[in-house]
C-alpha positions in Angstrom: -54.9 18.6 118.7 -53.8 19.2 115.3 -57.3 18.1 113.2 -57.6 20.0 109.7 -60.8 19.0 107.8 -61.2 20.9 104.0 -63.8 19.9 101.7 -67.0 20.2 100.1 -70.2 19.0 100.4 -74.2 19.2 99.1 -74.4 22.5 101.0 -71.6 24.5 99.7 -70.8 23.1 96.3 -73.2 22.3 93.5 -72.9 18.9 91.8 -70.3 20.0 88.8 -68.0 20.8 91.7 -68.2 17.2 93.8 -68.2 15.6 90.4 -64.5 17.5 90.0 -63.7 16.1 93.0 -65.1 13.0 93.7 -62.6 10.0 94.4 -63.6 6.7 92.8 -63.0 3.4 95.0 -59.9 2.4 92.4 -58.2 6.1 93.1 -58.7 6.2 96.6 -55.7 4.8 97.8 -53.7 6.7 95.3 -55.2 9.8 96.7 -54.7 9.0 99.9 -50.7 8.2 99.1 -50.7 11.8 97.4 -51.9 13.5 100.9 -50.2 11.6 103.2 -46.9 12.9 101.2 -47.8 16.6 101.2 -45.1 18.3 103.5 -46.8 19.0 107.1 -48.7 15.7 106.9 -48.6 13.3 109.8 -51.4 11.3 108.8 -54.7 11.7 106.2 -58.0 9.8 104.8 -60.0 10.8 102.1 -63.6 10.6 102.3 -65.6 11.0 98.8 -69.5 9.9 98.9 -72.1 11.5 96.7 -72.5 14.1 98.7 -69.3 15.1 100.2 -65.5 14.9 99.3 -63.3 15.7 102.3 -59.6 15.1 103.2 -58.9 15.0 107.1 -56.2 14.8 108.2 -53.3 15.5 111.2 -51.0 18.1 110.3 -48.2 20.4 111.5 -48.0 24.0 110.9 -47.3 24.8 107.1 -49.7 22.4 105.6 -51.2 23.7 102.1 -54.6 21.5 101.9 -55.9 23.4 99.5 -53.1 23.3 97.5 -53.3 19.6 98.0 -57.1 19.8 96.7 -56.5 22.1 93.5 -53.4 20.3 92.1 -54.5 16.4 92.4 -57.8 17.5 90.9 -56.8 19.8 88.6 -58.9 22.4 89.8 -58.6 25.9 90.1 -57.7 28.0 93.2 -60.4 30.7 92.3 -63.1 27.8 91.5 -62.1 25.8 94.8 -61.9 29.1 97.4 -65.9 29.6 97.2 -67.1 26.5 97.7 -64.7 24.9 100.3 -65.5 24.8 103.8 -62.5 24.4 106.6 -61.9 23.2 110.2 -59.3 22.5 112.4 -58.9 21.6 115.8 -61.8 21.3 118.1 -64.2 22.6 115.2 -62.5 20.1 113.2 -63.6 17.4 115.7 -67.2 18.3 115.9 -67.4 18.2 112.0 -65.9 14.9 112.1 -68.3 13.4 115.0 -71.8 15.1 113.3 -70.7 13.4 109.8 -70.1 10.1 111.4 -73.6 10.6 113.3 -75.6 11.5 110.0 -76.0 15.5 111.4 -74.4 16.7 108.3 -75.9 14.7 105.8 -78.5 15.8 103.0 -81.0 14.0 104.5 -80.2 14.2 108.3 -80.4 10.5 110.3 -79.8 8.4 107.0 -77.6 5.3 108.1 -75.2 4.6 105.5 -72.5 7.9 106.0 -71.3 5.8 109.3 -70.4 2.8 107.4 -69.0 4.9 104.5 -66.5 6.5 106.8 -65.5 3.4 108.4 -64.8 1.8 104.7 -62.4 4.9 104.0 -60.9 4.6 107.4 -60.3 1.3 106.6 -58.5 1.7 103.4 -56.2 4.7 105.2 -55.5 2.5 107.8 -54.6 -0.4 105.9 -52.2 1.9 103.7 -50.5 3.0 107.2 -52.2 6.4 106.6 -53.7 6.4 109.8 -52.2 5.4 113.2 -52.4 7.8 116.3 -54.2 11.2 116.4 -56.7 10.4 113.9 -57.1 6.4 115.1 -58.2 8.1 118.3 -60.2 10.5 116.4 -62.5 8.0 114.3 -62.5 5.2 116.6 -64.4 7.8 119.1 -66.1 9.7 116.0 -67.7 5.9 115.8 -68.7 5.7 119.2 -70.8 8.7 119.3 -72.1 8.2 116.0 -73.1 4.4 118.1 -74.5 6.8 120.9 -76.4 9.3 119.0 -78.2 6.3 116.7 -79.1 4.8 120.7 -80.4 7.2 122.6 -81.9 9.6 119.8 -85.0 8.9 117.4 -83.1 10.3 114.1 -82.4 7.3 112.3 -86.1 5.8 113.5 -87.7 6.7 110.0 -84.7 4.7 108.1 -83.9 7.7 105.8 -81.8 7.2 103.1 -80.6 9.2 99.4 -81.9 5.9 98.3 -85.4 5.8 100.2 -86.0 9.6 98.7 -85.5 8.5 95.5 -88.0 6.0 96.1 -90.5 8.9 97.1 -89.9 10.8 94.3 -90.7 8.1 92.1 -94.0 7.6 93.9 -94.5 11.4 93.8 -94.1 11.0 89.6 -95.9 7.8 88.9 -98.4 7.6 92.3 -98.1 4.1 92.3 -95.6 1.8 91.2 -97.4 -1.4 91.2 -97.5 -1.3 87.7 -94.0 -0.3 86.8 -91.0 -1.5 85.3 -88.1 -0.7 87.6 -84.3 -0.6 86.1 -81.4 -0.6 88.2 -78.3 0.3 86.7 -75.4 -0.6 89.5 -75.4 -3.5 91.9 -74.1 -1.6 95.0 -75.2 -1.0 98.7 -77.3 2.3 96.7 -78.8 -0.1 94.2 -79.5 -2.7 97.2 -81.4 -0.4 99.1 -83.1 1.2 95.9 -84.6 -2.0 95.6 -85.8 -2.8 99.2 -87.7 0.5 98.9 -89.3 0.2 95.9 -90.1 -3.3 96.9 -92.0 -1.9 99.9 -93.8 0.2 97.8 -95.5 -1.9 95.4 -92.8 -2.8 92.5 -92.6 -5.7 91.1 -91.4 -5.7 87.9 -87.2 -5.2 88.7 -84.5 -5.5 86.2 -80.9 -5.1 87.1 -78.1 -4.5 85.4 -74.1 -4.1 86.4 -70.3 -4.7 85.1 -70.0 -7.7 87.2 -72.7 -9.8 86.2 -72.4 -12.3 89.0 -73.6 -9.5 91.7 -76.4 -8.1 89.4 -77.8 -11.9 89.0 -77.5 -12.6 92.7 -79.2 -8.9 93.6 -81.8 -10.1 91.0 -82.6 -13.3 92.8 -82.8 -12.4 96.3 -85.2 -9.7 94.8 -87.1 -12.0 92.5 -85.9 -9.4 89.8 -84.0 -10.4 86.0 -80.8 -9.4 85.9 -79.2 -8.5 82.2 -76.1 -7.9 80.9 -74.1 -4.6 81.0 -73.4 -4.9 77.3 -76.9 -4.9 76.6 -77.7 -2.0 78.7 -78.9 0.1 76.2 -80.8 -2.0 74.2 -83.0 -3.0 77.2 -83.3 -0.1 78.7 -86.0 1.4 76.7 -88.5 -1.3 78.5 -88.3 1.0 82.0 -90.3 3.7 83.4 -88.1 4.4 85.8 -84.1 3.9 85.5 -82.1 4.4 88.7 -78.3 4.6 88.2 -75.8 4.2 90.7 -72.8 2.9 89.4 -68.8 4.0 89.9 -68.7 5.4 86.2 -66.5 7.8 85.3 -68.2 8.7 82.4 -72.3 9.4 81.7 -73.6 6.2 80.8 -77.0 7.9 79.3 -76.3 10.5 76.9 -78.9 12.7 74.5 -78.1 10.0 71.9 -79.1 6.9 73.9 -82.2 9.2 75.0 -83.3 10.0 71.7 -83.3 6.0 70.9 -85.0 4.8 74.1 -87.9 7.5 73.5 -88.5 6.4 70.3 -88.1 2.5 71.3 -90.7 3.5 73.8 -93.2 5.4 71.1 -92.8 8.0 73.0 -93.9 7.7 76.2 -92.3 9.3 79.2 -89.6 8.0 80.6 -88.0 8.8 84.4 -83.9 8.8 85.3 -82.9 9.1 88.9 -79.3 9.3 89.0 -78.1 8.9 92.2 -74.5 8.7 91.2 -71.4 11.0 91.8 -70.4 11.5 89.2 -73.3 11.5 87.2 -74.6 8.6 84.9 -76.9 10.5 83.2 -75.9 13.2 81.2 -77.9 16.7 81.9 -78.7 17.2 78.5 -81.1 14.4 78.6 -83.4 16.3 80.4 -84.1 18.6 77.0 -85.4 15.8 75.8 -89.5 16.1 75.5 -91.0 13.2 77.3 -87.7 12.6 79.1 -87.2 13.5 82.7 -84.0 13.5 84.9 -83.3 13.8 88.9 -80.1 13.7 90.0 -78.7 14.1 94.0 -79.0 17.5 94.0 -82.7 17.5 92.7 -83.5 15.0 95.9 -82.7 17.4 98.3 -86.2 19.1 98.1 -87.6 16.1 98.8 -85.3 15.2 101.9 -86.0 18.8 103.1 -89.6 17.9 103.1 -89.2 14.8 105.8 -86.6 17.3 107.9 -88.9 19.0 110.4 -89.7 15.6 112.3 -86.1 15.2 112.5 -85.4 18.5 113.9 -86.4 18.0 117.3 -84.2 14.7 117.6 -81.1 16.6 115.6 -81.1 19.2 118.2 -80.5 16.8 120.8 -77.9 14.8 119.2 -76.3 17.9 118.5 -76.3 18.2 122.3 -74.6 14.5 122.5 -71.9 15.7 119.8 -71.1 19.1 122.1 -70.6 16.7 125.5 -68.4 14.6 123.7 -66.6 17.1 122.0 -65.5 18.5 125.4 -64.7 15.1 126.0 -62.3 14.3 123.5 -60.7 17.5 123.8 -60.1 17.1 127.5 -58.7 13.5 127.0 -56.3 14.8 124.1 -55.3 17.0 126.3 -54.3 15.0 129.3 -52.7 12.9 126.9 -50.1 15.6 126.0 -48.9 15.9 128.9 -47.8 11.9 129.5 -44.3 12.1 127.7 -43.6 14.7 130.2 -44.4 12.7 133.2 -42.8 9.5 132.0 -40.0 11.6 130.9 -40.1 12.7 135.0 -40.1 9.2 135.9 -37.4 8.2 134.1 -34.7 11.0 135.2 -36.0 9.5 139.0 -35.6 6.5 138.8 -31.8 6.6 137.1 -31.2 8.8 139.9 -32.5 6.6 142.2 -31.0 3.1 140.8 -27.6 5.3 140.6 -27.4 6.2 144.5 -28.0 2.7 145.4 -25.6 1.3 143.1 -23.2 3.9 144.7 -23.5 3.3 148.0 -24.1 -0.6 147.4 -20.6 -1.3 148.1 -20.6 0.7 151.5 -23.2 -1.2 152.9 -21.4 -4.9 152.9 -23.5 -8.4 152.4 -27.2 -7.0 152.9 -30.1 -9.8 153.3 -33.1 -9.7 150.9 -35.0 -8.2 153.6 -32.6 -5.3 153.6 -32.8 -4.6 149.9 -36.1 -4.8 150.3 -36.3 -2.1 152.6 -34.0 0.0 150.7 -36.1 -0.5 147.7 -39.5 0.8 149.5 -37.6 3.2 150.9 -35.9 4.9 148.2 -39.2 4.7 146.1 -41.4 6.0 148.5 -39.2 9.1 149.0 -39.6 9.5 144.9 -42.9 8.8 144.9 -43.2 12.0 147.5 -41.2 14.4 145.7 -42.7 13.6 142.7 -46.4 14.0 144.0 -46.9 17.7 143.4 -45.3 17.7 140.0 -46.9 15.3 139.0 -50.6 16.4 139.9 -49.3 20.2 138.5 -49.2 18.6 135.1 -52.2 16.7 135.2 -54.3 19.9 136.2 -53.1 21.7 134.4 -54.2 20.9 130.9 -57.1 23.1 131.2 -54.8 26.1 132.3 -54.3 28.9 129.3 -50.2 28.5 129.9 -50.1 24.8 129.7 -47.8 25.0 127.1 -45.4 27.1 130.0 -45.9 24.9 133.0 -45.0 21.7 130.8 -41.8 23.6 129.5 -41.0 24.8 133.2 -41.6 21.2 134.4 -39.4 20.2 131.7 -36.4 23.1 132.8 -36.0 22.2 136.2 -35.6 18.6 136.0 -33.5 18.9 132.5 -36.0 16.7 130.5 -35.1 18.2 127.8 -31.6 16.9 127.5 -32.3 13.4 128.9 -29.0 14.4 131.3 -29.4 14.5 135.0 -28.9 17.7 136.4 -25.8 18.0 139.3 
């Protein structure tokens, strides 16, 4: 195994940071061109969500991932080293498995990490980014995930960035029955933003987003208004609550557009959750009197709060993650050592074709039972010899000198060259 994960995430770097970092759905692929190009690269994905931005990838020795990180980014070395985590190999594999099972999430058992590393598997696979190591990787990574999700009780509460925003709003207003609900994005966030606060008592939802065709269908199936993007700001001043999650690169809400809404809004408070990355709403709204901002970040006391349920049904899918980590490991391993016995094979059976070419001529006009016999013959004494050596390299992959008994193997039968020995 040659797994090297290096990244960041809501634990080890604050929001400025995975702004820095964070790949937008139009530079993905062009990110993912850039890594799969840097020298000791066999194959790479990129995964950037709100809360994480990580590149995994299969490499050979001599690698510079972080390297990779600070120039495509622009970032520092001295910025990047103390908030970037790294794994390779097995730990590398277990990181991999507990993201795609929700175990490393902000809030822990929330369902839509799975399908957001499947979409940026998808895009590195369609770019021929991913092929062999890490297509066996993921496609197990997803099978876990599958297995933890069935035979734990995580994901039972459905969880989600966008449900806790949801409770935060309740925790600000107490009810929402009342309230005039704006949604700034149309997206799978936005979707489930406004299931939630649905299911909590809102009824007044307006929806805004660059394509206006998804924000009027979102509106509908909602019972919502949808408005146009260009007439965000004039609108926006008739919401209590504004919940952003849109692709942006840029704040969409500054102090400017603040200082209108509030006095649009005589004054009264006014709520932003901003569940983007990177942010829609500028920070320095928040200095604004009567005007109050969450971001991602600010969520995660409210995720900690539903945690200890969890716990009890983390610890056992962390137990699911360790068996199949074994697992994966021993299968890699095992796999290794197939060139060499097909390799083994091979030199064999051009021995064995050789001789009987050889002697062919010796033996006269043979019946097809004779050939026949000749051919059982010949391979069964093959088959024999190559019994022990055979089994000796399967065995072996959990030996320490694996690496020597597959070269040894190698030696004495001259697999190296391809050239029979004589």
């Amino acid at each position: 195994m040659n797994f090297h994960v290096i990244g960041v995430n809501h634990n080890s770097a604050p929001l400025e940071m995975r702004e820095r970092l964070a790949v937008s759905e139009a530079q993905l692929p062009d990110a993912i061109r850039s890594l799969v190009q840097q020298p000791g690269v066999d194959e790479g994905m990129v995964l950037s969500t709100c809360n994480r931005v990580e590149v995994l990838t299969s490499v050979k020795q001599g690698a510079d991932l972080r390297g990779f990180l600070g120039s495509y980014f622009g970032v520092s070395p001295a910025a990047l080293n103390s908030h970037i985590y790294e794994f390779e190999q097995r730990e590398a594999v277990r990181h991999v498995f507990r993201v795609a099972s929700s175990l490393d999430s902000m809030v822990v058992g929330e369902p839509q990490i799975l399908g957001q590393v499947k979409e940026a598997y998808a895009v590195a696979r369609g770019l021929g980014a991913v092929h062999s190591a890490l297509e066996a990787l993921l496609s197990r990574a997803f099978a876990v995930a599958k297995r933890v999700r069935s035979e734990t009780a995580i994901g039972s509460s459905s969880v989600s960035i966008a449900s806790v925003a949801v409770q935060l709003a309740e925790k600000i207003f107490g009810s929402l029955e009342d309230k005039t609900v704006y949604l700034v994005g149309a997206g799978k966030m936005a979707e489930l933003a406004a299931r939630h606060l649905i299911a909590h008592g809102a009824k007044n939802i307006v929806i805004s987003n660059r394509t206006h065709e998804r924000a009027v269908e979102l509106a509908e199936s909602f019972g919502g208004n949808a408005v146009p993007f260009d007439q965000l700001h004039e609108t926006a001043d008739h919401a209590d609550i504004i919940l952003t999650s849109t692709g942006a690169p840029e704040p969409l809400f500054r102090r400017e557009h603040g200082e209108k809404l509030l006095k649009g809004r005589r004054n009264r408070p006014m709520f932003f959750i901003d569940i983007a990355v990177p942010r829609n709403v500028h920070p320095d709204m928040n200095k604004l009197d009567g005007m109050f901002v969450y971001d991602v970040d600010d969520l995660q006391s409210v995720a900690t709060d539903n945690a200890a349920e969890r716990r009890k049904e983390a610890e056992r899918a962390e137990k699911i993650i360790e068996l199949e980590v074994d697992r994966f490991a021993s299968r890699m391993k095992s796999l290794a050592v197939v060139p060499t016995i097909l390799s083994l094979q091979e030199y064999c059976e051009t021995i064995r074709q050789a001789e009987i070419d050889r002697i062919r001529g010796r033996l006269g006009t043979i019946t097809p039972e004779q050939e026949a016999a000749i051919e059982a013959m010949t391979r069964g004494i093959i088959n024999k010899l190559l019994h022990t050596p055979i089994t000796t390299l399967k065995s072996s992959t959990d030996h320490p000198e694996a690496a020597t008994i597959h070269e040894m193997i190698r030696r004495l039968f001259n697999l190296n060259t391809g050239k029979p020995k004589d």
